[in-house]
C-alpha positions as CSV (number, residue, x, y, z in Angstrom):
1,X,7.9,-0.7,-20.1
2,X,7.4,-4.3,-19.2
3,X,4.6,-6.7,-20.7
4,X,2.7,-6.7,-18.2
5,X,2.0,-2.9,-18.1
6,X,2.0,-3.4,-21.9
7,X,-1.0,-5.7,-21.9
8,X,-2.9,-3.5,-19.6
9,X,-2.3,-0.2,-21.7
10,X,-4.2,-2.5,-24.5
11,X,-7.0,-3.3,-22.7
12,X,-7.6,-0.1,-21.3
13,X,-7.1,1.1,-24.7
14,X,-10.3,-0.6,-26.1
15,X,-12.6,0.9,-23.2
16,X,-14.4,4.5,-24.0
17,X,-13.0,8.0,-23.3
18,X,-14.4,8.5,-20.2
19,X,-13.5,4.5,-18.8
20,X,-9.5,5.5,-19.7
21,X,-9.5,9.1,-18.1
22,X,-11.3,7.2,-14.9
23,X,-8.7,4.6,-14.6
24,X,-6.2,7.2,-15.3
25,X,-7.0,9.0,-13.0
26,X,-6.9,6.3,-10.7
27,X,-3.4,5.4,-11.2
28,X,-2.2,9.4,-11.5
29,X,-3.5,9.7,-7.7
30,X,-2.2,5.9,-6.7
31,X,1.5,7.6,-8.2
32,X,0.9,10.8,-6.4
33,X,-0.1,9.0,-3.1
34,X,3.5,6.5,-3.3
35,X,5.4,9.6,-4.4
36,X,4.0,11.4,-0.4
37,X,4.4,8.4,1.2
38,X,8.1,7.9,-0.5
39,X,9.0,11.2,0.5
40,X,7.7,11.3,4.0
41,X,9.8,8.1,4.7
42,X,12.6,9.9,3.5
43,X,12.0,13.1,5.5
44,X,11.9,11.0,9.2
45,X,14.7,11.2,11.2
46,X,16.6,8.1,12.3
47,X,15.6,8.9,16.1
48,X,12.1,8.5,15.2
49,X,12.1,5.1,13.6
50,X,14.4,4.2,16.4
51,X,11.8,5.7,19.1
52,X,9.0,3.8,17.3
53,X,10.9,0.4,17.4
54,X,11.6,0.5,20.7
55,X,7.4,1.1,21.5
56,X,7.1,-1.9,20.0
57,X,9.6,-3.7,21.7
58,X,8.0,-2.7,25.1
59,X,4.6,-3.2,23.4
60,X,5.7,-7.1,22.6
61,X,7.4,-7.6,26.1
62,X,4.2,-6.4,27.8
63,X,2.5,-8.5,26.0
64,X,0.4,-5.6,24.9
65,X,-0.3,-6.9,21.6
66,X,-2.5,-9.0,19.4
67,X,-3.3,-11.6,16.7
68,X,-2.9,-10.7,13.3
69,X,-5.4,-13.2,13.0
70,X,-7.8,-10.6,15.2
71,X,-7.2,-8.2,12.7
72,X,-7.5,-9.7,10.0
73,X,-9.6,-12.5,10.8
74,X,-8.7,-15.6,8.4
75,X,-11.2,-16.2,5.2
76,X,-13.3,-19.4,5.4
77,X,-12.1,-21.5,2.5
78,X,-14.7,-22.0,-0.5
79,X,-15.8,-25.6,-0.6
């Protein structure tokens, strides 16, 4: 276990019952939701990620794409 997770498992520790089983429960579904996404990864055929690349190849040659920046617009720095 590192020091970091350590710490945490303190703190959390010091809340009541039902504060621990919420954030508990929190990280059981965060570990249940990597552990689908881990295996679905796994589970796609090379010719998919291949067929998906090659969208975005076309997708980036047509110029069919946009700014990050559009998407995410940037934050306005706090004075």
């Amino acid at each position: 276990m590192t020091e970091l997770l350590r710490r945490a498992i303190a703190e959390i520790e010091r809340l009541p019952a039902d504060a621990q089983d919420a954030i508990a429960t929190r990280i059981l579904a965060e570990l249940a939701d990597e552990q689908a996404w881990d295996a679905q990864f796994a589970a796609t055929p090379d010719g998919v990620w291949d067929r998906l690349a090659e969208q975005a190849r076309r997708e980036v040659a047509a110029g069919d794409i946009g700014s990050l920046d559009d998407v995410f617009p940037p934050q306005a720095q706090e004075a």
